[in-house]
C-alpha positions in Angstrom: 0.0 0.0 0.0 1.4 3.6 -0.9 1.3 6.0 1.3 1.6 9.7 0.8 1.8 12.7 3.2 2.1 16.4 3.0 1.9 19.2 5.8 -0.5 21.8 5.8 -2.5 24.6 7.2 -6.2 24.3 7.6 -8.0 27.6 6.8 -11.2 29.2 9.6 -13.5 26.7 8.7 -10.9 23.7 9.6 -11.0 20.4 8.0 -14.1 17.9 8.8 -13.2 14.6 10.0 -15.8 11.7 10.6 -14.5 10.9 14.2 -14.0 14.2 15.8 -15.9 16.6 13.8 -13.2 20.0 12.2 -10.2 20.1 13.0 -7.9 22.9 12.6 -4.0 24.3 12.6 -1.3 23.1 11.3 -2.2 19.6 10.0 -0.6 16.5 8.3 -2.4 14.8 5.2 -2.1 10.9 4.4 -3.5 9.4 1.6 -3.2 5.9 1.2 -3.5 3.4 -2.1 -4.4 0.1 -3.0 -2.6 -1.9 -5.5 -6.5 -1.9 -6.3 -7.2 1.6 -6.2 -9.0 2.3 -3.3 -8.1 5.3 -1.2 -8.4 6.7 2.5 -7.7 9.8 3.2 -6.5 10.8 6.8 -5.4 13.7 8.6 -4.2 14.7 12.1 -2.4 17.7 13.8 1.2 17.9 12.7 3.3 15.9 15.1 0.6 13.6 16.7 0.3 10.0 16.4 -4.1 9.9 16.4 -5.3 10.1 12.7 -8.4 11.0 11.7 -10.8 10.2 8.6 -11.1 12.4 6.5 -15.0 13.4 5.7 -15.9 12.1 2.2 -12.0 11.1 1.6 -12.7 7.4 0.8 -12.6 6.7 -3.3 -12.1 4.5 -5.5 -9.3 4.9 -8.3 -9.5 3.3 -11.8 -5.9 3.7 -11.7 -3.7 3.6 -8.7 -0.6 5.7 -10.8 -3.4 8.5 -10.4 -2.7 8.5 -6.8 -0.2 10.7 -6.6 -2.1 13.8 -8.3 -4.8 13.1 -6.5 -3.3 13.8 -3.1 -1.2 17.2 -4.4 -4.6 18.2 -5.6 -6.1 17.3 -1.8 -3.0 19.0 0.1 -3.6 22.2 -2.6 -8.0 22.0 -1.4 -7.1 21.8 1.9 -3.8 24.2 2.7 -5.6 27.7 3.4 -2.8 29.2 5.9 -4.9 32.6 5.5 -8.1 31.7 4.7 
């Protein structure tokens, strides 16, 4: 399984997980990938070990090389640093 992560800053509104509701700060991104395509999406404050789902981050690839856009695309969404 791949795994992918970059660091970024949530804007105001925070990101919205589905285990502890928005999160904000300075955040981590993981995305992980399937040899099959399917992909989680996780985040979690930068330096902590508890990740967090990330609300409607589950999908399904037809091709796992497309994994890699797909998360610089996510970690572009999400960084806001001023809103």
């Amino acid at each position: 399984m791949e795994e992918l992560r970059t660091l970024f800053k949530a804007g105001p509104g925070g990101v919205m997980t589905d285990d502890v509701g928005v999160i904000t700060g300075d955040l981590e991104l993981l995305t992980r990938c399937d040899p099959a395509g399917e992909v989680t999406t996780l985040v979690t404050y930068e330096g902590a070990e508890e990740w967090y789902r990330l609300t409607g981050g589950s999908t399904h690839l037809h091709d796992a090389k497309d994994h890699e856009p797909l998360h610089r695309t996510l970690a572009a969404v999400l960084n806001r640093p001023i809103g």
